[in-house]
Phi, psi and omega in degrees: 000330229277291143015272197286351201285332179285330204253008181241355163296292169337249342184329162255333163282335159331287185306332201266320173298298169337290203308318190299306174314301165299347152269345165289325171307308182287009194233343180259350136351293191279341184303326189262357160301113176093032192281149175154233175280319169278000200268304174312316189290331177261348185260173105327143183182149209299105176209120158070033179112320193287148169271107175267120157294169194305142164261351179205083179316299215316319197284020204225135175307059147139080199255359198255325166300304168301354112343308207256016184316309167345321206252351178277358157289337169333297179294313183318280206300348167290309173316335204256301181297323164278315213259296184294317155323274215272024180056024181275043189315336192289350173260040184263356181270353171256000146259339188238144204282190181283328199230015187296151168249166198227104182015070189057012169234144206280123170280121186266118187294302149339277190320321196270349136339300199275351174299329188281329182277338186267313171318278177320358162273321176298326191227093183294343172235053169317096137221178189304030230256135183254153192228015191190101185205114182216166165248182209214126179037187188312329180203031167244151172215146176244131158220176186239102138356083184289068168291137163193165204158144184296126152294137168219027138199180210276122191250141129081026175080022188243145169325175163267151165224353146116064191241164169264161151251127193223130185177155211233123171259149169240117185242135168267152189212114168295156164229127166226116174080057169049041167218154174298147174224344154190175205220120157258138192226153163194126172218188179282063206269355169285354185269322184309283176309010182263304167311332169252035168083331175292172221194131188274126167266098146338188239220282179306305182277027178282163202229000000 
């Protein structure tokens, strides 16, 4: 049973990676529209090693979000670090809007609290670590993700056995008035279960 909870877990999480992945695509994409001289004139952006800022925001098309860009990894990195590192579900209502979505479904900010607490009961010494985190045009971030944590006690119908988990997520995250407002997420979560000993079970061969 164990097995198949795993291999429909995948198999949803695939499509929900597919799904993040073509919105980072379409946004980084879209991030390179009108690229030339307003796209240079208007971004930060690279001459001879150094980041020259914009020199004359007021004429460039949302320039005050952009301005304030500097800041918009703020919520991601709290998001990775307060509320999964460190267990702090009580600030996620200072990071994440009301109405934020989860790979296109409306996220119940409760639920998704005691979901972070029970995960951290299996793996107590759960963390985020970010290895990768920029923004992308007035109100996107990408960042890329290291998890890992002990099991100590049984997920997904697998004993606890003090085995790690180690497996890298890529998440997109819109931001507005400095809260996440909405999150595309994808990771492996079959490499987790694979890492603590569990094992893909076929259909016939359930008990």
């Amino acid at each position: 049973m164990a097995g198949s909870r795993a291999a429909e877990h995948h198999e949803l999480g695939q499509v929900r990676k597919e799904a993040a992945i073509s919105e980072l695509l379409r946004v980084l994409r879209g991030s390179l529209v009108g690229a030339g001289d307003r796209h240079h004139r208007c971004q930060p952006h690279l001459e001879g090693g150094v980041t020259i800022l914009p020199q004359i925001p007021e004429r460039c098309p949302g320039h005050r979000s952009m301005l304030l860009s500097v800041d918009l990894t703020t919520p991601v990195r709290r998001f990775w670090t307060e509320v999964w590192t460190e267990g702090r579900t009580e600030t996620l209502a200072e990071i994440v809007t009301a109405d934020t979505t989860e790979n296109g479904e409306r996220l119940d900010l409760d639920a998704f609290g005691r979901a972070v607490v029970r995960w951290r009961g299996v793996f107590p010494d759960f963390e985020a670590r970010i290895e990768e985190l920029f923004a992308v045009g007035n109100d996107r971030v990408v960042s890329r993700v290291t998890y890992s944590g002990t099991q100590a006690q049984p997920w997904l119908g697998i004993p606890a056995n003090g085995r790690r988990i180690s497996s890298v997520g890529i998440d997109l995250f819109r931001i507005q008035d400095d809260r996440i407002m909405e999150l595309w997420h994808a990771t492996d979560h079959l490499e987790a279960v694979l890492q603590l000993g569990g094992r893909i079970v076929g259909p016939d061969k359930e008990s």
